[in-house]
N, C-alpha and C positions, 0 to 999 in steps of 0.2 A: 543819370550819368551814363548807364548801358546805353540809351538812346542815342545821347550825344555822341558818341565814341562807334557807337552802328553808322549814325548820319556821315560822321568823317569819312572812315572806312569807305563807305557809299561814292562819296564826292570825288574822294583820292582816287576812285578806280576807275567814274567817270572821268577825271582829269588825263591819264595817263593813257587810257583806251582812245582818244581825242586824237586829234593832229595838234599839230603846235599852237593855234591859236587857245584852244582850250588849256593847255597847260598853262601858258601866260596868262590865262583870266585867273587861273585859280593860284598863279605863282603872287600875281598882284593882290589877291585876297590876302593871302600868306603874309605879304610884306606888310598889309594895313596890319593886321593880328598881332605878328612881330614886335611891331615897332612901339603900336599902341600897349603893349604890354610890356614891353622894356622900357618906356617911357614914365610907366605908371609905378613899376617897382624902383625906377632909378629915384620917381619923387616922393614914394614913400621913402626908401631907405635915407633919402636925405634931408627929410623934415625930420626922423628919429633922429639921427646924426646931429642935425643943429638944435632939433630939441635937449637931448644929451648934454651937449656940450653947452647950451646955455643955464641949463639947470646944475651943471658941476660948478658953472665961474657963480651961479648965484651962492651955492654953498661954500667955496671957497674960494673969494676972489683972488688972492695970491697967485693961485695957478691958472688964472686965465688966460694969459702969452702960450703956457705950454698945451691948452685945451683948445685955443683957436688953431696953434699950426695944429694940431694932430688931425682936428675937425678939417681942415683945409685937405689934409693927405687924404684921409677916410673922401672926403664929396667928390677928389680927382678918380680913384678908385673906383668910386660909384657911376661916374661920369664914364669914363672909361668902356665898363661895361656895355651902357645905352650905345657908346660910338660901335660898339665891336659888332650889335643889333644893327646898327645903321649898314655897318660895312658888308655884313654878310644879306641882309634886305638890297643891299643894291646890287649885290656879286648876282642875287637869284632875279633883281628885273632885265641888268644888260647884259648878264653870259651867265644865262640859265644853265645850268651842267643838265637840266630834265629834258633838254631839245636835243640833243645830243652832239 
């Protein structure tokens, strides 16, 4: 893990020591990383979520009206998230604040 976190450290200083084109190669690394990993939390959290909520309506199906909306709130929420990765992955490809 020290290595990993040396190697970044490393990359970041190469990046910023660069002229502009180098920050944007390594801005564009950043936004794959990003996204791919908000991508990857947003569909785990929402396979638990509808895992959750299908195994509540199998245990009590009575409440499954009130277990589908909740499960609908919670996957907007989750969803939500992934856009705010999206919003700020795009803020850093078309007005990089690191170019100055």
């Amino acid at each position: 893990m020290k290595k990993i976190l040396f190697l970044m450290v490393a990359f970041a200083t190469f990046a910023f020591a660069g002229e502009g084109e180098t920050v944007k190669a390594y801005s564009a690394l950043a936004v794959g990383i990003v996204l791919g990993l908000a991508a990857l939390g947003g569909a785990i959290g929402m396979g638990n979520t509808a895992s959750s909520a299908i195994s509540g309506t199998a245990r009590n199906p009575g409440l499954g009206g009130k277990l589908v909306t909740t499960m609908f709130i919670a996957l907007a929420m989750i969803e939500a998230q992934v856009i705010y990765a999206l919003v700020i992955s795009l803020i850093l490809l078309y007005k990089n604040p690191f170019l100055g």
